[in-house]
N, C-alpha and C positions, 0 to 999 in steps of 0.2 A: 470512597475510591473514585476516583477521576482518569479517564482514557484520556491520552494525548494521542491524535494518531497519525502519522504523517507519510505522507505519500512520497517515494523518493524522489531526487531531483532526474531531470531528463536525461537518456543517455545517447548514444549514437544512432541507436534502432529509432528511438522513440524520433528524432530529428528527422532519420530517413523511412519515417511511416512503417516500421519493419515491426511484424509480429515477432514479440519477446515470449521464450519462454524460461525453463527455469535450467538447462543446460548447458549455456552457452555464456560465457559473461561478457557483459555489455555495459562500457564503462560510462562512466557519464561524460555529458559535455561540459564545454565553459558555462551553459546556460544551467546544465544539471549543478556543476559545484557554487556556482553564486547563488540559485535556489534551497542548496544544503544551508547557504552559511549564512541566509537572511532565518529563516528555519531558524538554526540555531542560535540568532542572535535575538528571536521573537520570543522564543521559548524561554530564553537566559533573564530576560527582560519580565514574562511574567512569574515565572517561579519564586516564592519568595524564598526558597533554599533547594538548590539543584541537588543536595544530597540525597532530599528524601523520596526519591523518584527512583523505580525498579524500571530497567531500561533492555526492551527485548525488539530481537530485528530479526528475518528471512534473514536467509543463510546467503539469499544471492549476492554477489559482489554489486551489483549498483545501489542494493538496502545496506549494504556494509559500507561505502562509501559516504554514502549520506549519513547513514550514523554519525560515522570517525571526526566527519565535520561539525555535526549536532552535537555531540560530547564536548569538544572543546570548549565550546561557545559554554557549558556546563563546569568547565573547569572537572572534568571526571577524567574517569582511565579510560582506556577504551574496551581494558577487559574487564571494566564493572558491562559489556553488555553480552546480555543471553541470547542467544541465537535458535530459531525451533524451526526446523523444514515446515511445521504446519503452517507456516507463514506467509511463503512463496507464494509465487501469482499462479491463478489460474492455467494448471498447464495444458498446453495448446496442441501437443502432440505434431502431427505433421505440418504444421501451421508456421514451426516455430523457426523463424528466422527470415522467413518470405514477405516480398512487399505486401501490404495488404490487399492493395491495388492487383497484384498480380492473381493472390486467393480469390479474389472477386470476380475476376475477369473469366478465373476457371471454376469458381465454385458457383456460380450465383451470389444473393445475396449474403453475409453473413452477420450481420451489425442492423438492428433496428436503430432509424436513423432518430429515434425522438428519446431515446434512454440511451443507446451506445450500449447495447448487450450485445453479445453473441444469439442470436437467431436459432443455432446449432451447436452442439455441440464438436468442437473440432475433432479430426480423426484422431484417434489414440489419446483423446485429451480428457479433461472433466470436463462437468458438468456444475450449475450452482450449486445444485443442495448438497454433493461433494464439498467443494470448497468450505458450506456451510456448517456439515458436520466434522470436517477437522478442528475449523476453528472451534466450534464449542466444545471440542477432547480442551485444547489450548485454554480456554476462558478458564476451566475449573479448576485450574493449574494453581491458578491465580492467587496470591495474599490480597484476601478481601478488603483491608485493614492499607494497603498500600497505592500509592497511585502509579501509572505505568504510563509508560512511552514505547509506543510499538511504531517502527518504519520498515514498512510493508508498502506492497503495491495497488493499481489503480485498480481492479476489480476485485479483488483480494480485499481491502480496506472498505469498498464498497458494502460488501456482504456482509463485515465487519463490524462498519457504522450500522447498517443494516438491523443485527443483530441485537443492538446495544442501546438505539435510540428511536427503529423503527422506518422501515421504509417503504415503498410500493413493490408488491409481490411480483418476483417473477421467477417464475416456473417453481412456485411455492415458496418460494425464498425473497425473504426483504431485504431490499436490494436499494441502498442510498443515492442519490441523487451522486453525476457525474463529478469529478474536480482535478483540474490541470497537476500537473504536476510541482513541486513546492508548495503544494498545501496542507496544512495540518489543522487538525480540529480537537475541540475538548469537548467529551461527552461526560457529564455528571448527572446522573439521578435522571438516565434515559433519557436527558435534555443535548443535543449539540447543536455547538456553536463554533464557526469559523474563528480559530485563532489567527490564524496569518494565511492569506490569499497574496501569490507570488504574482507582479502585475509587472 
């Protein structure tokens, strides 16, 4: 079984430094949809048959965008994809929608600056090993037998790859090295490796 996992393309927030969370849709940019369709033309390119790939994404509209893109390039439907809230990004709770800059200014720090974690947990938001334990309800979902493509987000994915191939602990949870957005990676047999880095 092989994880493909791909982070979705940038959207309007992500451009105007603005904390995303999971109620609000925020669509992508020009920069977000050229980064779905390099994605999706990376992935077309290694797969030696896009059929046989179970194809799951957050429910948010900027993970459903990227998908609709990613599919094409797949020659698929777009309702061969499965959607699961456990997916979603880290929610941010009062966080969600404000400059980062501006939460900083009134919150103190929030972001260690050498990992890019939340420091705190936001008001009304989770926490890692939150994030960590939905996803692993999600993982045992899974046809073991099958490979999968999940676009999901950037700390979301984190915990994710985390999970899957191993990363430095934080707040008990292994927690993957940072990745801009348009990146997707293949994890097989606990091993990942960078499929397409969007440059």
């Amino acid at each position: 079984m092989r994880y493909f996992l791909a982070r979705h393309g940038e959207t309007v927030y992500n451009a105007a430094a603005r904390i995303q969370g999971n109620s609000v849709h925020t669509p992508l940019s020009r920069t977000g949809i050229a980064q779905a369709e390099a994605m999706g033309a990376a992935l077309a390119d290694f797969l030696a048959d896009p059929r046989e790939i179970d194809i799951w994404a957050s429910t948010a509209g900027r993970a459903l965008q990227t998908v609709a893109i990613i599919v094409e390039h797949l020659h698929r439907d777009f309702l061969d994809v499965s959607t699961d809230p456990r997916l979603v990004e880290l929610e941010v709770g009062a966080w969600e929608g404000r400059l980062y800059a501006d939460v900083i200014a009134a919150d103190g720090v929030i972001l260690c600056t050498d990992r890019r974690l939340f420091t705190v947990q936001p008001p009304g938001g989770e926490d890692y090993p939150t994030v960590a334990a939905r996803l692993r309800d999600w993982l045992v979902t899974l046809s073991p037998d099958r490979d999968v493509l999940v676009v999901s987000h950037g700390m979301t994915l984190r915990v994710l790859r985390g999970l899957l191939a191993g990363g430095e602990p934080f707040n008990g949870v292994p927690i993957a090295e940072d990745a801009p957005q348009g990146t997707m990676f293949l994890v097989e047999n606990g091993i990942e490796t960078r499929l397409h880095l969007m440059t």
